[in-house]
N, C-alpha and C positions, 0 to 999 in steps of 0.2 A: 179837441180835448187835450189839455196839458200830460203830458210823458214825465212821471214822477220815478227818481231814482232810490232803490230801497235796500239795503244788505241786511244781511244774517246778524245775528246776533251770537257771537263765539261764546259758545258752552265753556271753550278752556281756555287757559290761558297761552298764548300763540299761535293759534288757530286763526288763522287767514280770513275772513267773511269772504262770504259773497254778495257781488252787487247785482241787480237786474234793475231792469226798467218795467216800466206798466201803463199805459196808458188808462187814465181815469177820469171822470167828470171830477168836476173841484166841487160839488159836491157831497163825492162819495167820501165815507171814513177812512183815514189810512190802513192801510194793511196791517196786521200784527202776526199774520201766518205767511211763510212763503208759500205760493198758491200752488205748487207741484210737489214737495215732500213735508207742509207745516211747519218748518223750522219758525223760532221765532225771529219775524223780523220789525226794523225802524227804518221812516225815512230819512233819505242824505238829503240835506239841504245843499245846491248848487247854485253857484253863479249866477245871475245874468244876462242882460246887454249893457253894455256902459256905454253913451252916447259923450261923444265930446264934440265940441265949436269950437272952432277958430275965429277969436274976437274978430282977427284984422278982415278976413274971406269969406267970414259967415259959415264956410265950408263944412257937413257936418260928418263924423267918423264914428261908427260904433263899431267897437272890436270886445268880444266874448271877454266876460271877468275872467282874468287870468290866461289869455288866448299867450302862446307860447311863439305864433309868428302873424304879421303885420302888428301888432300892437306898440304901444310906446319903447319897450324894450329891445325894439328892434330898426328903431330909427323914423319909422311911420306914422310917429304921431300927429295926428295934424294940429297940439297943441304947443310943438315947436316953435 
């Protein structure tokens, strides 16, 4: 079962959310209540895998959308 990530919906304005996770069938309906105090909540839309080829090697690299180390920004790409 996919792990969906969902925060609060801030009542004020500057008011921080909060995120959690939830494991759910795909499916089940989104959440619209946080399941331990009801607050209202939405889900976060996230990343996911990006696969890349190296034409010349065939070689293949998937690095996390937006991964902060191995990923292209870091020299590792194997699209180099």
């Amino acid at each position: 079962m996919p792990i969906y990530v969902y925060e609060t919906i801030p009542e004020a304005t500057g008011t921080t959310p909060e995120r959690f996770e939830v494991r759910q069938s795909m499916s089940e309906a989104p959440l619209t209540r946080h399941p331990e105090h009801g607050t209202p909540v939405r889900r976060v839309l996230s990343g996911g895998l990006v696969m890349f080829t190296n034409s010349q090697s065939g070689e293949s690299c998937g690095f996390p959308s937006g991964a902060s180390s191995g990923g292209c920004g870091s020299g590792n790409c194997c699209m180099n």
